[in-house]
C-alpha positions in Angstrom: 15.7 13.2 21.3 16.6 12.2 24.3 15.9 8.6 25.3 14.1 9.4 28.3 11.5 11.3 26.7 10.3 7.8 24.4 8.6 5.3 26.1 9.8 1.6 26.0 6.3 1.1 24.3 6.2 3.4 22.3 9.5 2.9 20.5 8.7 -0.5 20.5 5.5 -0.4 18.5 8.5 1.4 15.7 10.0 -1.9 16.1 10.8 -4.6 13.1 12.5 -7.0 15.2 14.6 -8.3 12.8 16.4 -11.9 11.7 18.4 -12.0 8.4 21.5 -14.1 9.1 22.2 -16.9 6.4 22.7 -19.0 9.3 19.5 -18.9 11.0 17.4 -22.0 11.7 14.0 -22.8 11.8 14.9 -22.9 15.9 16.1 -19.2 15.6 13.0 -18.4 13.9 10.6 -19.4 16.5 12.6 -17.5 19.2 12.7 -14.6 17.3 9.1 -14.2 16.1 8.3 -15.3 19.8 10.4 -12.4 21.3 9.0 -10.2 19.1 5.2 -11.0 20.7 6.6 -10.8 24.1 8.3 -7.8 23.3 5.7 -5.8 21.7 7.3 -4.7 18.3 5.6 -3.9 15.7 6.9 -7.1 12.9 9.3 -9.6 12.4 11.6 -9.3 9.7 12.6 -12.5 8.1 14.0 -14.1 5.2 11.5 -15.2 2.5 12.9 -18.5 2.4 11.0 -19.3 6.0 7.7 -18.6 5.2 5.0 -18.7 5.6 5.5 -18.6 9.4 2.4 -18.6 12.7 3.1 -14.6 14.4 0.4 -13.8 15.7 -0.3 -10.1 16.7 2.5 -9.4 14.4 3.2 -7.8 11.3 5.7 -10.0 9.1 7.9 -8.5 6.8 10.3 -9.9 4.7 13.0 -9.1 1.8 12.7 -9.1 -1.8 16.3 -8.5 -3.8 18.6 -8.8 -0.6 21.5 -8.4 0.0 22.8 -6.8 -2.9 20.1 -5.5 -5.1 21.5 -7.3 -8.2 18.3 -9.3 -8.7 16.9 -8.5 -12.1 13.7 -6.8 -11.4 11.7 -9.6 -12.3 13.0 -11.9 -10.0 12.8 -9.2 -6.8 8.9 -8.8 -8.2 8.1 -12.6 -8.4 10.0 -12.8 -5.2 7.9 -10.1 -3.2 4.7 -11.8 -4.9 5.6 -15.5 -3.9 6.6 -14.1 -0.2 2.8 -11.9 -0.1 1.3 -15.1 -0.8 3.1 -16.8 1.9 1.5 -14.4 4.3 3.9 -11.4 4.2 2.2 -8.2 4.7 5.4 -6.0 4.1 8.2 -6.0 1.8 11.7 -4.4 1.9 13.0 -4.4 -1.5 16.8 -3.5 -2.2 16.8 -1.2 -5.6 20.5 -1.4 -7.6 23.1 0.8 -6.0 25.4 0.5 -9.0 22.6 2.0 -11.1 22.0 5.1 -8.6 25.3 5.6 -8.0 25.8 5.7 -12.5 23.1 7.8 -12.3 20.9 5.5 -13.8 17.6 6.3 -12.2 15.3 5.1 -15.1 16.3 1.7 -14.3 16.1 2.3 -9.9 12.5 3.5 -11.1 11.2 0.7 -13.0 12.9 -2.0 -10.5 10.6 -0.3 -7.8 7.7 -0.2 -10.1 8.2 -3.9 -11.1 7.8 -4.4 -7.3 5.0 -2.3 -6.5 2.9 -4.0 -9.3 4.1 -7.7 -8.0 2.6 -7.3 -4.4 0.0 -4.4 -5.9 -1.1 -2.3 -3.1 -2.0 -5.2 -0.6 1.5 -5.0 1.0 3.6 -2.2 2.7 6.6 -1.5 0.6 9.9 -0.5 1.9 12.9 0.3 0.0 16.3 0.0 0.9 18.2 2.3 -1.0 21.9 1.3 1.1 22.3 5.0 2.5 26.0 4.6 3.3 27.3 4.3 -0.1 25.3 6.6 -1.8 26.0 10.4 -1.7 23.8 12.8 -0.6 22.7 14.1 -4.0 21.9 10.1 -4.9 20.1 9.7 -1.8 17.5 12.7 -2.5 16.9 11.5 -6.1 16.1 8.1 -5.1 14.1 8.7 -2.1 11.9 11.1 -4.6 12.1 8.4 -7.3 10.6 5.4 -4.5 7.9 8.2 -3.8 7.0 8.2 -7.7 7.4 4.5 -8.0 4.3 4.4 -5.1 6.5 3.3 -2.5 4.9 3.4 1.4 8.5 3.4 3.3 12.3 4.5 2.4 15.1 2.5 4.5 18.7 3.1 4.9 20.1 0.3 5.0 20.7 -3.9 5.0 22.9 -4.0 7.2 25.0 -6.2 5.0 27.0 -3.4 3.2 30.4 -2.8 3.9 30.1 1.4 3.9 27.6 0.9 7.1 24.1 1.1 8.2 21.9 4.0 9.4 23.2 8.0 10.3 21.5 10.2 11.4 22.7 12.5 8.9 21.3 9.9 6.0 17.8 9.7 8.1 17.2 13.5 8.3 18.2 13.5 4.6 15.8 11.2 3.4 12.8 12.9 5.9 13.8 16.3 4.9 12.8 14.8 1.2 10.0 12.4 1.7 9.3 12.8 4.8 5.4 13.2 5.8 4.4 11.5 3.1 6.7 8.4 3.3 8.0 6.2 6.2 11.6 6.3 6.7 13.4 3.0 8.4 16.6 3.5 9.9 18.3 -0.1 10.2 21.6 -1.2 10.3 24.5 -1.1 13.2 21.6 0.5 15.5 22.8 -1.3 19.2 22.0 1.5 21.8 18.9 3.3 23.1 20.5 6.5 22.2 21.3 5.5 18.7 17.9 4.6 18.3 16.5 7.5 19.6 18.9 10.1 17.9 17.6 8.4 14.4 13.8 8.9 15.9 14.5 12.5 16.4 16.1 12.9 12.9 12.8 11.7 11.7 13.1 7.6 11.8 9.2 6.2 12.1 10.1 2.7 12.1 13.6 0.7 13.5 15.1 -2.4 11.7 17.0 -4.1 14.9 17.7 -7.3 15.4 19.1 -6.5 19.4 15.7 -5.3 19.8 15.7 -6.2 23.6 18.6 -4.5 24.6 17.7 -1.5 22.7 14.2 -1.1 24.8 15.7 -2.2 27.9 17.2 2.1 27.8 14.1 3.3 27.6 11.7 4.3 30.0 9.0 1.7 31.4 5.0 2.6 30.2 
């Protein structure tokens, strides 16, 4: 989809304007959740460790599990609960990519269970399922398995792993699977307008960007 076709508004209101660096400040914090109001995006991603946080007119979203995924389930599910009862309102879980890629999908099934009945149904759930190094026979299985698990969103990518972020090959994967009846996030190395709209026309209904500005500035005023 061509990026003149989206409106800056309307691509921003796909938007989690995203902050995740282990270097970030409380200063960094503020800016961020105050660009995100003056940009119009969606929510602000952030690291559980900063809340509870003041957005409003915001959704805030934060990790549970992240980086790596190699939280036992329990500690990702008192995480996300801790994080909800800081004022979260979504949560992007990271399942185990060792177990999906063993084909261990009992175990990538009951981590995103463990989640879903830590925040219950009050939350958004999204789950990062690390896209890049996962083939696409892994990918299908586990998008199925988050829809099973009760999962509201699938999402590429952290953005930390060293295979990459979001494709549009990954993205029109997971919609072809779950799409319709699940969100799919694309996050992860997404810097251009025409990225950004490329993974919207494979079928991406929200953005993980943390160069959110730049991004909108190549589309199209409202």
């Amino acid at each position: 989809m061509p990026a003149d076709v989206l409106t800056r508004r309307e691509v921003a209101a796909m938007i989690d304007h995203t902050l995740l660096a282990p270097e970030a400040t409380a200063a960094d914090v503020a800016a961020t959740i105050a660009e995100a109001r003056e940009l119009g995006v969606h929510a602000v991603c952030l690291s559980p460790s900063v809340l509870p946080v003041q957005a409003p007119g915001l959704a805030v979203a934060t990790v549970a599990g992240f980086p790596s995924g190699k939280h036992h389930s329990l500690v990702k599910g008192t995480e996300a609960r801790l994080a909800v009862q800081q004022g979260a309102t979504e949560v992007d879980m990271v399942i185990d990519v060792g177990a999906a890629l063993a084909g261990d999908f009992d175990s990538v099934l009951i981590d995103i269970l463990t989640v879903r009945e830590a925040v219950e149904d009050r939350v958004v759930l999204k789950v990062i399922i690390e896209s890049a190094a996962l083939p696409d026979t892994t990918i299908v299985e586990v998008c199925r398995i988050a829809e099973r698990a009760g999962a509201d969103f699938v999402k590429t990518s952290t953005g930390f792993h060293p295979s990459g972020g979001a494709s549009v090959h990954a993205v029109r994967l997971m919609a072809d699977t779950v799409g319709g009846r699940l969100g799919i996030k694309a996050s992860g190395g997404i810097r251009t307008a025409e990225e950004a709209a490329a993974l919207i026309a494979a079928g991406a209904t929200r953005l993980g960007l943390s160069r959110s500005r730049t991004v909108l500035a190549g589309f199209t005023a409202d």
